[in-house]
N, CA and C atoms as a LAMMPS dump frame, in Angstrom:
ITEM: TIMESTEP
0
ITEM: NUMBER OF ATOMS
513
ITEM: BOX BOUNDS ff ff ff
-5.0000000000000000e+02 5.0000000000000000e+02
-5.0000000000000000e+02 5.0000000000000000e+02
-5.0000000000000000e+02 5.0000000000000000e+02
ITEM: ATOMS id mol type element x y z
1 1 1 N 0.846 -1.166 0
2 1 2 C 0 0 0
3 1 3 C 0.893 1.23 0
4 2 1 N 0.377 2.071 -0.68
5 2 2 C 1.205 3.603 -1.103
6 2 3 C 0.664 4.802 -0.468
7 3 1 N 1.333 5.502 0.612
8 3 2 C 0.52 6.026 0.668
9 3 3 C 1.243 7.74 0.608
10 4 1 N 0.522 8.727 0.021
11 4 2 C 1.502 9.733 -0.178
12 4 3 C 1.703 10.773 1.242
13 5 1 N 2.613 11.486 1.221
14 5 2 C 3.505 12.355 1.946
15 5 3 C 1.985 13.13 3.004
16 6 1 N 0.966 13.964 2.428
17 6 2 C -0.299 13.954 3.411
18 6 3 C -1.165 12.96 3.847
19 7 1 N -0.672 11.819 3.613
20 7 2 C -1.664 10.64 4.253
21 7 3 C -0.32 10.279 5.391
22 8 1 N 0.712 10.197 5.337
23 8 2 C 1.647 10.08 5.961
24 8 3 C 1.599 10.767 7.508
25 9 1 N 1.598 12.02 7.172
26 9 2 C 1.546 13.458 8.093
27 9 3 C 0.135 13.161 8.922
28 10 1 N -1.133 12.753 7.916
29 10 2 C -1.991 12.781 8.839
30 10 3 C -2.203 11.603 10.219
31 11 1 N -1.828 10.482 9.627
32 11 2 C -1.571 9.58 10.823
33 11 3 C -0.782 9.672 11.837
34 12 1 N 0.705 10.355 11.544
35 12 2 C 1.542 11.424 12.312
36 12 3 C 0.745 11.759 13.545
37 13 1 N 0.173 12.996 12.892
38 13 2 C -0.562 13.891 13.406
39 13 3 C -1.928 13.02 14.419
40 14 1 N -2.488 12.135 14.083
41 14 2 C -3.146 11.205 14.859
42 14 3 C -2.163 10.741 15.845
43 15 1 N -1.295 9.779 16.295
44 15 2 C -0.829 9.537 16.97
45 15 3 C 0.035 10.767 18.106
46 16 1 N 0.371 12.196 17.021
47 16 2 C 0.833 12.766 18.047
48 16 3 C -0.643 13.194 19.083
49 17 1 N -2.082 12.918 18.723
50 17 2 C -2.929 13.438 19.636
51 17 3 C -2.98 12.341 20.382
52 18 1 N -2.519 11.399 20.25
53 18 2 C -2.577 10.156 20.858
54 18 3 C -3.771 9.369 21.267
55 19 1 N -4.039 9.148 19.532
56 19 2 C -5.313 8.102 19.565
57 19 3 C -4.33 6.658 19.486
58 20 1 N -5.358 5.765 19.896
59 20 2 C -5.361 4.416 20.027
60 20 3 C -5.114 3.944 18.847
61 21 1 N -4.648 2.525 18.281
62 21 2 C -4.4 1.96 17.116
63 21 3 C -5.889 1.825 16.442
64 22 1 N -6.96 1.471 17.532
65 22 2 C -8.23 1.125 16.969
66 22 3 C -8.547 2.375 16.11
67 23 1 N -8.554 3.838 17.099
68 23 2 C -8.902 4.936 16.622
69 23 3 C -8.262 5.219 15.504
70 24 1 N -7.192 5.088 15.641
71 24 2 C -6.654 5.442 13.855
72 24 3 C -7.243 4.53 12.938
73 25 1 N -7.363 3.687 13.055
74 25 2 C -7.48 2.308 11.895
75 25 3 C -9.16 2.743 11.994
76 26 1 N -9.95 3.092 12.589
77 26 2 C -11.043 3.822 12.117
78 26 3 C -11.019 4.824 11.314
79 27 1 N -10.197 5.882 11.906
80 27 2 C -9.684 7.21 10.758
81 27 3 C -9.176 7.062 9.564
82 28 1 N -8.34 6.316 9.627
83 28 2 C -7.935 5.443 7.841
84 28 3 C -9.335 5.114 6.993
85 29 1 N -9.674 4.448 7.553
86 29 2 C -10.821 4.21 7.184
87 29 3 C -11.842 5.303 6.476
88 30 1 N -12.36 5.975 7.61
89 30 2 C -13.42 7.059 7.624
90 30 3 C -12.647 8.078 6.313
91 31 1 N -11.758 8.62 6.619
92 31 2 C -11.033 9.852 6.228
93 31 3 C -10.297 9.989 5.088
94 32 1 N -9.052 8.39 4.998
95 32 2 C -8.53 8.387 3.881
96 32 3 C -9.214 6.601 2.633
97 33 1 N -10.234 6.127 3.206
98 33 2 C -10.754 5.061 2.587
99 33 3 C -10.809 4.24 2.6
100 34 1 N -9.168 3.705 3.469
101 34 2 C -8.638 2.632 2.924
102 34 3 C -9.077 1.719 4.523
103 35 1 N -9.443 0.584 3.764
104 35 2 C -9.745 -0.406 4.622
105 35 3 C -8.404 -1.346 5.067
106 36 1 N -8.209 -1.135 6.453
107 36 2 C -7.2 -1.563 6.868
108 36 3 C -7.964 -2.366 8.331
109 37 1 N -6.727 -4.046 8.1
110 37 2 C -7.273 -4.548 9.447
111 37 3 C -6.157 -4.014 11.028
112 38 1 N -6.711 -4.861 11.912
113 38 2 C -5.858 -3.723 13.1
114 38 3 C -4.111 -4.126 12.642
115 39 1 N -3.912 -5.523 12.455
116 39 2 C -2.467 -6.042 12.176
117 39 3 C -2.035 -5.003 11.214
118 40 1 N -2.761 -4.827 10.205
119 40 2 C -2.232 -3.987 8.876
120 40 3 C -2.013 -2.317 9.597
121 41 1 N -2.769 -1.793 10.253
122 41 2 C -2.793 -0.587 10.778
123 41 3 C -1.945 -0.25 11.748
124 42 1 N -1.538 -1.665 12.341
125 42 2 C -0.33 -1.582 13.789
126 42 3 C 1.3 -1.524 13.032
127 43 1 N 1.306 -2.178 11.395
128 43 2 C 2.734 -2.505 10.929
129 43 3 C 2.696 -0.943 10.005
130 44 1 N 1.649 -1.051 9.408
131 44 2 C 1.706 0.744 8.957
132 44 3 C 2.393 1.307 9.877
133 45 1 N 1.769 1.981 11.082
134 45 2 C 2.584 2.433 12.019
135 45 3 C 3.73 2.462 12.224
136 46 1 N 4.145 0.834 12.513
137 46 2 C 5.416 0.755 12.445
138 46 3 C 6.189 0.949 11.585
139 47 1 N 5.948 1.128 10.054
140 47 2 C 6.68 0.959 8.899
141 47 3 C 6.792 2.352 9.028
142 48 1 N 5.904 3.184 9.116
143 48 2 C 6.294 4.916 9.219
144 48 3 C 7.408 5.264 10.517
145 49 1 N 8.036 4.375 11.416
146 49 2 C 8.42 4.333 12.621
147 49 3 C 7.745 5.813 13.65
148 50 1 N 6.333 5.425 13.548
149 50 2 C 5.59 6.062 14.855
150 50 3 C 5.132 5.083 15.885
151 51 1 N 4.897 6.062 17.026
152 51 2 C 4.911 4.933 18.176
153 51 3 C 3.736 5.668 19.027
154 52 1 N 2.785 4.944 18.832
155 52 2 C 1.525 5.232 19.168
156 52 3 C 1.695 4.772 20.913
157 53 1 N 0.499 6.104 21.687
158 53 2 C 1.048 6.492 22.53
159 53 3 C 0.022 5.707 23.531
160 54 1 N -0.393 4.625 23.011
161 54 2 C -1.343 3.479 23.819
162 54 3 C -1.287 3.636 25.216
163 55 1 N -2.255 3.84 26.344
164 55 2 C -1.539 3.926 27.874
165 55 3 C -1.119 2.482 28.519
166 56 1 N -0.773 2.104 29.05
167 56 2 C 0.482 1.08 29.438
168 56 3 C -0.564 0.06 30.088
169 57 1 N -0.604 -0.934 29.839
170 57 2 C -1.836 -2.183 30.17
171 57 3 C -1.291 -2.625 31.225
172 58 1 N -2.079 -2.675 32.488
173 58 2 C -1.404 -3.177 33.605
174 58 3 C -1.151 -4.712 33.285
175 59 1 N -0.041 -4.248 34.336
176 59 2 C 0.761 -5.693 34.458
177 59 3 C -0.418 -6.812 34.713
178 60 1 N -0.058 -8.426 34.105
179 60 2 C -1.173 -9.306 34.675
180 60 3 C -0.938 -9.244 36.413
181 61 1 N -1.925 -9.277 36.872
182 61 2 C -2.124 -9.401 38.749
183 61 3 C -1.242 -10.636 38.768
184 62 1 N -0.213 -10.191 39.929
185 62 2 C 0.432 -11.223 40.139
186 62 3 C -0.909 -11.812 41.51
187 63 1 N -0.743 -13.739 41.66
188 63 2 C -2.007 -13.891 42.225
189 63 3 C -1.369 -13.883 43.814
190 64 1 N -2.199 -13.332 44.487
191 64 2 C -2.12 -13.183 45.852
192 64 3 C -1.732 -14.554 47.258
193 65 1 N -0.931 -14.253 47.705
194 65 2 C -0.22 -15.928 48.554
195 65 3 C -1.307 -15.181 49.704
196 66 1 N -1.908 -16.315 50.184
197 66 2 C -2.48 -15.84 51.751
198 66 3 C -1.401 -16.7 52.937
199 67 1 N -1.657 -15.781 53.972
200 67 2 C -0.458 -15.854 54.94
201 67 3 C -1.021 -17.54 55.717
202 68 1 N -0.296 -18.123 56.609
203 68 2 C -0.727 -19.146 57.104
204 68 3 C -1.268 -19.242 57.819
205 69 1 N -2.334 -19.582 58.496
206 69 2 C -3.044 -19.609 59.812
207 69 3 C -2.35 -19.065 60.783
208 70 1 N -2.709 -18.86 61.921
209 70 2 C -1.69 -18.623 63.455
210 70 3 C -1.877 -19.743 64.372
211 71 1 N -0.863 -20.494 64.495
212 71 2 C -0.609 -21.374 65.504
213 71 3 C -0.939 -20.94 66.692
214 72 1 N -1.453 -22.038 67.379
215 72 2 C -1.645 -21.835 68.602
216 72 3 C 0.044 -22.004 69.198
217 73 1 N 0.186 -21.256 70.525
218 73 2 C 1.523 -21.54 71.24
219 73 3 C 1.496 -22.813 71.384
220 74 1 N 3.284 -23.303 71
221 74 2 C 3.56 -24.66 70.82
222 74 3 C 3.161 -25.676 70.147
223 75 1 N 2.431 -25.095 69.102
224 75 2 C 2.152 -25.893 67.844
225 75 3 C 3.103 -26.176 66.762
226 76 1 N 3.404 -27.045 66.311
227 76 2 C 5.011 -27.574 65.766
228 76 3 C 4.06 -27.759 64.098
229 77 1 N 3.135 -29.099 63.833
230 77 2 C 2.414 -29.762 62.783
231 77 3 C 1.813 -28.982 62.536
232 78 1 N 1.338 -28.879 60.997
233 78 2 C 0.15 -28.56 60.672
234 78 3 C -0.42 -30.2 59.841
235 79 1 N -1.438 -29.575 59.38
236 79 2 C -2.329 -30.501 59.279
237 79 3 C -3.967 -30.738 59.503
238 80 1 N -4.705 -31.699 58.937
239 80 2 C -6.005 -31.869 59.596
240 80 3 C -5.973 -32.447 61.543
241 81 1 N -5.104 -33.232 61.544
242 81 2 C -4.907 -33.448 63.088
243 81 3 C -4.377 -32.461 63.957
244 82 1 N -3.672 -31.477 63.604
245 82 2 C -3.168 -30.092 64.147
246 82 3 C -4.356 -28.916 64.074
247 83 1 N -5.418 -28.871 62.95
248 83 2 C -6.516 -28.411 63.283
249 83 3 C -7.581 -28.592 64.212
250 84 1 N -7.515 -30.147 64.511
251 84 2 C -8.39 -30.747 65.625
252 84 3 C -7.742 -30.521 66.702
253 85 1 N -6.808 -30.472 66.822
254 85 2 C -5.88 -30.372 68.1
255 85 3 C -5.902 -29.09 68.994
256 86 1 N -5.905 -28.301 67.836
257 86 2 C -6.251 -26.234 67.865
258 86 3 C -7.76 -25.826 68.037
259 87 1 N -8.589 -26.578 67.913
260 87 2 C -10.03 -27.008 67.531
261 87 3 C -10.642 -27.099 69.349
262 88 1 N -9.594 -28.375 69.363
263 88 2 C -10.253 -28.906 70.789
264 88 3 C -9.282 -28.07 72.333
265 89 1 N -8.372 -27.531 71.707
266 89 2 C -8.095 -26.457 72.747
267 89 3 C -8.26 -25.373 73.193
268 90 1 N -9.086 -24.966 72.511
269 90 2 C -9.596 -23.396 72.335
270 90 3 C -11.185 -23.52 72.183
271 91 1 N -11.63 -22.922 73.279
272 91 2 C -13.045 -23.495 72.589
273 91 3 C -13.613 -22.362 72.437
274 92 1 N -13.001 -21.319 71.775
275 92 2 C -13.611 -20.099 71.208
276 92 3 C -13.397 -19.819 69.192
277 93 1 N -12.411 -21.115 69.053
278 93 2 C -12.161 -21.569 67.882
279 93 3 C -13.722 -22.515 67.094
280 94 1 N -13.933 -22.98 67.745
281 94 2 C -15.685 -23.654 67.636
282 94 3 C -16.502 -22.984 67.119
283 95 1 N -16.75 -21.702 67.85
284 95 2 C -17.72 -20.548 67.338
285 95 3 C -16.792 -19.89 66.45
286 96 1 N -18.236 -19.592 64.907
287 96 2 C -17.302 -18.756 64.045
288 96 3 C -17.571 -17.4 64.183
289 97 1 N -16.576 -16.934 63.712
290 97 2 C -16.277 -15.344 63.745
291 97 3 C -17.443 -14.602 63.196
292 98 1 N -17.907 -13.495 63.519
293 98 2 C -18.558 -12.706 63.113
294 98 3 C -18.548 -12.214 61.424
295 99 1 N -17.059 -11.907 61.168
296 99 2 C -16.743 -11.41 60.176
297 99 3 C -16.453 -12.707 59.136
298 100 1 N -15.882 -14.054 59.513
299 100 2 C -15.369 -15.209 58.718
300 100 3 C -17.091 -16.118 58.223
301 101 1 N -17.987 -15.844 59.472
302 101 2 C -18.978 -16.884 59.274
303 101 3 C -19.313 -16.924 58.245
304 102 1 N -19.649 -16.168 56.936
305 102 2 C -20.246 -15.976 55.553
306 102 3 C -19.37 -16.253 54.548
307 103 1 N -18.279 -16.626 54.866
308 103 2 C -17.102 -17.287 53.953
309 103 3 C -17.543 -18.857 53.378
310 104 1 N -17.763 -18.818 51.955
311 104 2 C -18.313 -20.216 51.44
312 104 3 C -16.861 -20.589 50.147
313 105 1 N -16.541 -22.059 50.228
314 105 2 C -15.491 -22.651 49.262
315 105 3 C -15.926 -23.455 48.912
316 106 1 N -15.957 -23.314 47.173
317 106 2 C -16.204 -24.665 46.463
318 106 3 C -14.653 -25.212 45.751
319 107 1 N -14.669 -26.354 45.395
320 107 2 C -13.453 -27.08 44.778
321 107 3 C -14.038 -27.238 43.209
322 108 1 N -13.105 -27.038 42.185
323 108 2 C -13.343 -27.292 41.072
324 108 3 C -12.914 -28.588 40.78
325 109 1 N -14.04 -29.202 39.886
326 109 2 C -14.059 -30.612 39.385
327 109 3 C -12.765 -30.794 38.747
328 110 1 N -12.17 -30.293 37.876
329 110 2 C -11.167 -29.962 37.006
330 110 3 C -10.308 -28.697 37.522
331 111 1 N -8.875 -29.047 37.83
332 111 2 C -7.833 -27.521 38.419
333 111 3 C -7.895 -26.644 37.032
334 112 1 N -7.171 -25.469 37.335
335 112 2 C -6.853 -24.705 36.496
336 112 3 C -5.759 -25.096 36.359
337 113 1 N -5.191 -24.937 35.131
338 113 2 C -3.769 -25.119 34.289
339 113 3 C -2.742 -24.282 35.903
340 114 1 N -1.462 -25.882 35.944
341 114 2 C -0.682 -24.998 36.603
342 114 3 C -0.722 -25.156 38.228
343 115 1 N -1.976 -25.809 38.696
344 115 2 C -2.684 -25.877 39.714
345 115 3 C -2.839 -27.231 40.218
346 116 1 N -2.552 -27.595 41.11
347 116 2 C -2.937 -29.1 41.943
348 116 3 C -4.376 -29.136 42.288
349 117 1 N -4.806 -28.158 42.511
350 117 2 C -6.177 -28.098 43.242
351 117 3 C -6.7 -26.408 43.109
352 118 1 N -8.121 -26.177 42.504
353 118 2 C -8.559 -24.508 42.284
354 118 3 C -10.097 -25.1 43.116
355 119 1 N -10.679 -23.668 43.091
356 119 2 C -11.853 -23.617 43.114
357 119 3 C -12.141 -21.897 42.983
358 120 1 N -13.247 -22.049 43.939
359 120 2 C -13.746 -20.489 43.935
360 120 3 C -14.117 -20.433 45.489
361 121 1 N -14.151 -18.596 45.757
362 121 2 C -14.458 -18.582 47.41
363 121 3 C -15.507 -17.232 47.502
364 122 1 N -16.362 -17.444 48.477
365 122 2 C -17.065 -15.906 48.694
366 122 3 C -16.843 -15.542 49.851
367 123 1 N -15.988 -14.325 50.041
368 123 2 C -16.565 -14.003 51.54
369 123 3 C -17.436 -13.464 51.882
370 124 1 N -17.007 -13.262 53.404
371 124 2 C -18.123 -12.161 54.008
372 124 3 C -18.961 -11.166 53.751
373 125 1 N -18.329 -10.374 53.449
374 125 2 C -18.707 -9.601 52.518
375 125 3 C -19.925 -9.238 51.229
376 126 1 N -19.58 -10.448 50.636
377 126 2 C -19.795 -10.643 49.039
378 126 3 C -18.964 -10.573 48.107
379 127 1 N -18.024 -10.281 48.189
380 127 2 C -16.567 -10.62 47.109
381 127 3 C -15.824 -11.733 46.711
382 128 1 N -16.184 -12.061 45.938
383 128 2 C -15.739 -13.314 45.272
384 128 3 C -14.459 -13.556 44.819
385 129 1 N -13.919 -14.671 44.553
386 129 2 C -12.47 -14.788 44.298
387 129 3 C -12.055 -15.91 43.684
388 130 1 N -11.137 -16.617 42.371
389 130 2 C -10.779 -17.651 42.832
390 130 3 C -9.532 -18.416 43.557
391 131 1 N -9.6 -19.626 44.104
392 131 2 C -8.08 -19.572 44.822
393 131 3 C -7.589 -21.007 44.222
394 132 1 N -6.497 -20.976 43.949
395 132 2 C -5.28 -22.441 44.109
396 132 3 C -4.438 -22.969 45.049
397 133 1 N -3.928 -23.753 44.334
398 133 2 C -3.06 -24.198 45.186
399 133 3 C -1.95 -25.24 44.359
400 134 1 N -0.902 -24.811 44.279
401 134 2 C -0.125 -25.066 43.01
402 134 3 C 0.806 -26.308 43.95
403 135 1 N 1.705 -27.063 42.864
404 135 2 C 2.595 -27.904 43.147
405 135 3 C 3.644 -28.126 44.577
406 136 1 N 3.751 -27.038 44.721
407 136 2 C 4.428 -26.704 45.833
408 136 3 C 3.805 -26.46 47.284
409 137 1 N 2.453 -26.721 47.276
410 137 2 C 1.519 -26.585 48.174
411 137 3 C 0.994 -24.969 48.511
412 138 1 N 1.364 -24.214 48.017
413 138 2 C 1.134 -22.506 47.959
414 138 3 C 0.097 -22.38 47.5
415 139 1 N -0.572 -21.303 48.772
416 139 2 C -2.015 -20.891 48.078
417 139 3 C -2.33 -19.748 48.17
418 140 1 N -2.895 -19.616 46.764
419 140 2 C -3.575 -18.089 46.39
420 140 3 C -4.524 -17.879 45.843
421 141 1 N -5.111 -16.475 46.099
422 141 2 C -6.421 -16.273 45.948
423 141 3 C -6.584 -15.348 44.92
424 142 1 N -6.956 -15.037 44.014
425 142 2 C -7.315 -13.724 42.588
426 142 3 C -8.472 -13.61 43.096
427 143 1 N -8.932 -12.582 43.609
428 143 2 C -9.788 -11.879 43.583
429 143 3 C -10.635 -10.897 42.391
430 144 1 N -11.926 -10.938 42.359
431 144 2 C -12.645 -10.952 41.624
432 144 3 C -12.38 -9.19 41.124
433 145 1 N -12.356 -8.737 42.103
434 145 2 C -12.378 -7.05 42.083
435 145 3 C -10.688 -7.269 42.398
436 146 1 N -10.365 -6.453 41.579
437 146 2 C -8.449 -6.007 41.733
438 146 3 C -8.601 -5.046 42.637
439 147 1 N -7.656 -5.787 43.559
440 147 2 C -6.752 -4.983 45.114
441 147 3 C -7.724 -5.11 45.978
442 148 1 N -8.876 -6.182 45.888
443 148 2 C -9.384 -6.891 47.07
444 148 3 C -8.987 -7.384 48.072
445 149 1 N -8.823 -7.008 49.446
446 149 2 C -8.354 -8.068 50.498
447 149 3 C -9.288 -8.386 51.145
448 150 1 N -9.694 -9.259 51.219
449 150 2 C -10.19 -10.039 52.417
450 150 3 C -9.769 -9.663 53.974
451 151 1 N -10.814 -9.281 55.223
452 151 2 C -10.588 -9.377 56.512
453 151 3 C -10.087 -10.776 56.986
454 152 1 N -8.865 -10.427 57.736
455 152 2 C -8.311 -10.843 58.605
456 152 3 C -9.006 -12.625 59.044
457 153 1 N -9.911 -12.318 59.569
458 153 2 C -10.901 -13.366 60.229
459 153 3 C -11.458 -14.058 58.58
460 154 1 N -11.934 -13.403 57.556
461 154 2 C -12.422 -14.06 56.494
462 154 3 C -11.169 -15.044 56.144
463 155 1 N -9.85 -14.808 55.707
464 155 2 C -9.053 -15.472 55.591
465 155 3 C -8.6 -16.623 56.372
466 156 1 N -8.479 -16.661 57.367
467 156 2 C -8.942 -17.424 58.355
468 156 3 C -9.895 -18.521 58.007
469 157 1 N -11.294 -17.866 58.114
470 157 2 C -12.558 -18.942 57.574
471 157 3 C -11.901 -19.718 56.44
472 158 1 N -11.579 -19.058 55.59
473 158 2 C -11.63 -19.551 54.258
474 158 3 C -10.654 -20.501 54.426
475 159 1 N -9.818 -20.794 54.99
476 159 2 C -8.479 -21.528 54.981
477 159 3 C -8.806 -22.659 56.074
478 160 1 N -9.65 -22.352 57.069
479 160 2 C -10.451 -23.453 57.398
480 160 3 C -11.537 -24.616 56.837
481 161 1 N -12.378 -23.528 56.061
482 161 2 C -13.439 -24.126 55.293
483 161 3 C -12.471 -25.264 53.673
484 162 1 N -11.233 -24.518 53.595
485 162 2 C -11.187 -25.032 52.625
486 162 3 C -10.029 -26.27 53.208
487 163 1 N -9.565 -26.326 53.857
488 163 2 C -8.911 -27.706 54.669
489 163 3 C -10.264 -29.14 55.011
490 164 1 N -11.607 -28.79 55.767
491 164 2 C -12.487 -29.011 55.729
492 164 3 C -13.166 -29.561 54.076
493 165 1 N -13.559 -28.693 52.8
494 165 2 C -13.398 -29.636 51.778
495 165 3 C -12.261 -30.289 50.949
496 166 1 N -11.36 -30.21 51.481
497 166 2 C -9.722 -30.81 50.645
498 166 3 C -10.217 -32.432 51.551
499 167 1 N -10.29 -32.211 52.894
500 167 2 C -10.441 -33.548 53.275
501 167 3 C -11.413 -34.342 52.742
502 168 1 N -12.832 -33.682 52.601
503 168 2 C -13.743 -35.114 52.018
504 168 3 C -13.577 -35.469 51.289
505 169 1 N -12.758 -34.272 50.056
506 169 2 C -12.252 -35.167 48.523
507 169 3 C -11.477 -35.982 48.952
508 170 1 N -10.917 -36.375 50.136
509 170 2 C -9.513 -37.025 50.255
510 170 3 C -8.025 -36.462 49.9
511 171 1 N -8.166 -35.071 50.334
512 171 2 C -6.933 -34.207 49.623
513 171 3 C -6.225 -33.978 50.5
């Protein structure tokens, strides 16, 4: 494609206002005719060496590690028998938290790529999330809304509730 010295300038001139690749490759379109797809409209660009001033796509969310339970003093194991153990010594551990009680975990039939074990979690709240738990036994949660944290006590629940279904699968 040929395009002369004012078709040149005008795409220029587009990118110095700093439209988007879409927006230009509409303006090509609209203005000078030519039907261009986005690939064809992104190497144009490049072939004129302009550098369209796109704003910077956040980084992918790196996924969130939740911290480990809190041991009771002199707790060495973890485990389902180290939960019963923490369970039956505390008997304020029995009753759930105000803030954790509305915390629900399901397990997915199938993990996500990458993953030993996924599902999904809701807390308290209403904020949804999903969480893993990769090869190395590390677990994290992506949250549904970016830069979600979960209360204190919800995390908690959730890391209970979800020890609780890891066991009936036999996990």
């Amino acid at each position: 494609m040929k395009l002369d010295e004012a078709q040149k300038q005008k795409i220029a001139a587009w990118i110095a206002e700093g439209l988007k690749l879409s927006d230009i490759q509409k303006r090509i379109a609209t203005e000078l005719g030519l039907s261009l797809t986005y690939m064809d409209t992104r190497l144009l660009v490049d072939d004129l060496k302009l550098v369209p001033s796109d704003p910077a796509r956040p980084k992918e969310d790196k996924l969130a590690t939740l911290p480990a339970p809190a041991k009771p003093q002199g707790e060495t194991t973890a485990g389902p028998a180290a939960a019963a153990r923490a369970e039956a010594a505390s008997p304020s551990a029995s009753e759930p938290s105000p803030t954790g009680a509305g915390v629900s975990v399901m397990v997915d039939n199938v993990a996500r790529p990458g993953a030993l074990v996924s599902g999904k979690v809701k807390f308290s709240d209403g904020q949804t999330g999903e969480w893993y738990m990769d090869q190395m036994g590390r677990l994290g949660v992506v949250p549904t809304k970016q830069g979600y944290k979960p209360a204190a006590a919800d995390v908690e629940a959730f890391q209970q509730k979800l020890e609780e279904e890891l066991s009936k699968l036999g996990l």
